[in-house]
N, C-alpha and C positions, 0 to 999 in steps of 0.2 A: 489038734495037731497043727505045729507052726509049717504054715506053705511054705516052699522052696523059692523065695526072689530073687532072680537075678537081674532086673528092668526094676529103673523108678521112672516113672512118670510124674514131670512136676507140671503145674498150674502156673502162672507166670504172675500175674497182679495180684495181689495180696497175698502172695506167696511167696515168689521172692525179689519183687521189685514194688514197691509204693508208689499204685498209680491209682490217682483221685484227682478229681476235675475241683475239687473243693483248693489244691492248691494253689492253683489260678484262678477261681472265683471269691473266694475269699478277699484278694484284694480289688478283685471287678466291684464287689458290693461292698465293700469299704469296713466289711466288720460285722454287715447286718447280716445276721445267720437266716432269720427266718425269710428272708425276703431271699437270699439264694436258695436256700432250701427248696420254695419253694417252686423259683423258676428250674432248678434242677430233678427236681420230680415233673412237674407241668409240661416246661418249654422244651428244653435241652433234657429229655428223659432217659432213662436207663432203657428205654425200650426203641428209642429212636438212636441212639448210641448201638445198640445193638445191631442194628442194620445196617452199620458201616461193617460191625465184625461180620456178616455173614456176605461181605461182599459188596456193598452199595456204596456208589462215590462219594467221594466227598462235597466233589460240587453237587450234585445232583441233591444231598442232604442237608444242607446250607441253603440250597436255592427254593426248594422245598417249604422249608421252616421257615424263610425270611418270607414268602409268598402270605404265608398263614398268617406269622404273628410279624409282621414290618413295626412294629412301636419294640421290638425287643431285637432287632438288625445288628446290632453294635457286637451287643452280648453275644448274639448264636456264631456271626462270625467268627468272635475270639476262638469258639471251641476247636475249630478250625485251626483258623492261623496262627493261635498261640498255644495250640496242644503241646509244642515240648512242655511248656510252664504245669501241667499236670504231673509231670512223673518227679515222685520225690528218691531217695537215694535208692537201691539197694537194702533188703531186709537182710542185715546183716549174720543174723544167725542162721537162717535157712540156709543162704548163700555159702555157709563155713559148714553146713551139713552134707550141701552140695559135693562142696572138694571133699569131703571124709569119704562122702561115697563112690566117687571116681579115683581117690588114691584107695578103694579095698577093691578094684575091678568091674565095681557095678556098672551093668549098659546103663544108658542114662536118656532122655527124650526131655520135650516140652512139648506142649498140648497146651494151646492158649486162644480163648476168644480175643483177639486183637484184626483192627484194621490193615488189611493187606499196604495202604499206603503211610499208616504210620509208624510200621514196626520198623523199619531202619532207623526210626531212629533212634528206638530202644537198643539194637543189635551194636549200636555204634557207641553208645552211650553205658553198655555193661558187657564190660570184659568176658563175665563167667557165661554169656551164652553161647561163647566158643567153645564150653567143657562139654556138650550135648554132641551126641552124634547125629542126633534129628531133631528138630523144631516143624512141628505142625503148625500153621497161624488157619484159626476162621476163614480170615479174610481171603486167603490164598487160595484154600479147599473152595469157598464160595458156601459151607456151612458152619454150622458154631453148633458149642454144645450146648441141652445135652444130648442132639440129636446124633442117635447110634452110629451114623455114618461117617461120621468124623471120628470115633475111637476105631472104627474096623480099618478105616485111611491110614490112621498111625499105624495098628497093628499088622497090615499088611506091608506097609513101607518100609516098616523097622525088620518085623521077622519075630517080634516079642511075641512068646505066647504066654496067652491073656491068663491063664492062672496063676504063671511066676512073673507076674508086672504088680508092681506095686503102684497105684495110683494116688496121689498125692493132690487137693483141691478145698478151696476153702466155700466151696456152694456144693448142697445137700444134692441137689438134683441133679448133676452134674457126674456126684460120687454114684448114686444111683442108676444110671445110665452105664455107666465103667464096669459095675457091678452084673449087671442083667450081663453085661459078655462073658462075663468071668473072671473078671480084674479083681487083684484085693484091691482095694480101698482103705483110706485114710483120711478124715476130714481137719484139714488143717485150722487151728485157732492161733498158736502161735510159736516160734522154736524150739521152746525148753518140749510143749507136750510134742512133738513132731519126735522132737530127740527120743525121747523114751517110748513112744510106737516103735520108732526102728530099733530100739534095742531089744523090744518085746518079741520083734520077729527076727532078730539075730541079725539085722545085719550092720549094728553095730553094737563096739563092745558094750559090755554091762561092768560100770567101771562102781558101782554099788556094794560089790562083793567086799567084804574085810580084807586089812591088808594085816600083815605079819608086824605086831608090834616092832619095835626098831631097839637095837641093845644101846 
């Protein structure tokens, strides 16, 4: 039986904004993949990135990392002071599933791992996160997902209940987490399959059906 959704919760970075540190390192490293690759796994990791989303300065991350690796100063800076250069446009077809779902009435949220001091300049930067009645950020709560206490944070903020929330996210663990509370779940790969999940659960049209030949 299809649940009753009236709540989407969206994921924000590869969901509907294109945010990768590859778009400013790319020209740091002048073209060599594997040699960013590889200070982006190592130096500047996804796991030290992380710990600005759950709260941690930025100086204090910066100053940290430069402490360790001082032969790579330049670079860990950049992540820093040239982080707008990360965020690429707007994933334009989420974003136009967005509005479909706020012109049929849908509550609407965000729930996003982001640094409490760099998300203004995402807020400033895309229009359509003024269509959310609520935006969770990591960094603000002072946790990140997929620890449960950051979905109960939204859920108790908003008033959504977790059975008719649809949750929206392109990391397994993350949907899994959503899930144990009672959330549907949806794991995003890209807009067309996103499109026809929400048709599947009705809450948009199924424009599939035959039309009445035309005389």
């Amino acid at each position: 039986m299809t649940p009753r959704i009236d709540a989407v919760v969206f994921d924000l970075g590869g969901v509907l904004i294109d945010w990768n540190p590859r778009h400013l390192y790319r020209r740091l490293f002048h073209g060599n993949e594997a040699a960013m690759e590889w200070f982006l796994a190592e130096i500047c990791s996804p796991e030290w990135n992380a710990a600005q989303d759950s709260g941690r300065s930025w100086h204090e991350a910066v100053e940290t990392l430069v402490r360790r690796h001082p032969e790579h100063r330049e670079l860990i800076v950049a992540y820093d002071e040239r982080w707008p250069e990360m965020l690429g446009g707007p994933i334009d077809g989420t974003v136009e599933i967005l509005g479909e779902l706020r012109g049929a009435g849908l509550r609407l949220a965000a729930l996003s791992n982001w640094s409490a001091e760099k998300f203004p300049v995402a807020r400033e930067r895309y229009d359509f996160l003024g269509w959310f009645e609520d935006v969770v950020i990591s960094g603000e709560v002072g946790v990140a997902k997929p620890d449960p206490r950051i979905y109960r944070h939204l859920l108790e903020r908003t008033g959504f209940h977790p059975a008719r929330t649809l949750f929206v996210d392109d990391v397994a663990a993350n949907l899994a987490a959503a899930a144990e509370l009672g959330m549907v779940v949806r794991r995003f790969t890209d807009p067309g399959s996103l499109r026809a999940d929400l048709r599947g659960l009705g809450l948009l049209p199924d424009v599939s059906s035959p039309r009445s030949p035309g005389r």
